[in-house]
N, C-alpha and C positions, 0 to 999 in steps of 0.2 A: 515478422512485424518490424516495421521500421519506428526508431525512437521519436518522439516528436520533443523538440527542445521547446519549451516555457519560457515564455519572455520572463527575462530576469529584470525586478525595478533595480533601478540608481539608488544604492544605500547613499543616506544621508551618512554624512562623517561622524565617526565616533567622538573626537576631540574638534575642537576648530583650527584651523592655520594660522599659526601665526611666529612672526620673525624669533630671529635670536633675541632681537634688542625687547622687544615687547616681553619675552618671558625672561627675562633678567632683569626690566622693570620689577613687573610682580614677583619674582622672588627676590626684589630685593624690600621691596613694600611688605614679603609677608613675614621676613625678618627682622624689619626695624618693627611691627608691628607685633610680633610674639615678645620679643626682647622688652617692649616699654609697655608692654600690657595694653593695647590702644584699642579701642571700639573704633573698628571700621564698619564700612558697608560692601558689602561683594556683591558684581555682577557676573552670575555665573549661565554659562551655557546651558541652554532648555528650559531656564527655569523662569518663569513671569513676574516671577518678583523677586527683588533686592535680597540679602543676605545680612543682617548688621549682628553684628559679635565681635569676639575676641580670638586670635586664635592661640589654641592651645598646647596644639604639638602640631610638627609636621614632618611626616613619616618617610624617611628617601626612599625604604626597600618598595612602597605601596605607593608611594608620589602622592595619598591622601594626604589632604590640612584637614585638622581637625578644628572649626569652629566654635564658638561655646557662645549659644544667643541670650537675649536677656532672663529666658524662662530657665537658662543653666540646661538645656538641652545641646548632644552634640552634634553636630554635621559633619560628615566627612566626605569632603568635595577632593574631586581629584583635578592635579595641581593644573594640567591643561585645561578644565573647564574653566579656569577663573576668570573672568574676560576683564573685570578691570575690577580695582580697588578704590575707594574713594574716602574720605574722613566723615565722620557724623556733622550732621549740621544740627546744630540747639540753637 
């Protein structure tokens, strides 16, 4: 019996692409950002809505940031998803 191959779908990418310059942006935003304790907002990959917190540690060996929202709950978004940062608006 001959094998019959299965069309294989197109995996969506796990992380998104993006330059050098663009992810030395955001880590340098998620530095100055830990460092002065800032309530940001994150736009992160896959996800429908915004992110606003603080971040709380951010992990090299697991490239998770650990975010901390207003409810003091944590999120731990990995560093490629972050697609951009932005400052709270009041």
């Amino acid at each position: 019996m001959a094998k019959t191959k299965t069309p294989t779908k197109k995996k969506e990418p796990k992380h998104p692409d993006r330059d050098e310059f663009d992810l030395e942006e955001i880590a340098n935003a998620l530095t100055e950002a830990m460092e002065e304790k800032q309530t940001k907002v994150f736009s992160i990959y896959k996800h429908d809505e915004t992110l606003e917190g603080t971040v709380t540690k951010m992990d090299v060996n697991t490239k998770l940031i650990h975010i901390k929202d207003k409810y003091y709950n944590i999120h731990k978004v990995h560093f490629l998803d972050i697609l951009s940062i932005f400052d709270t608006e009041y």
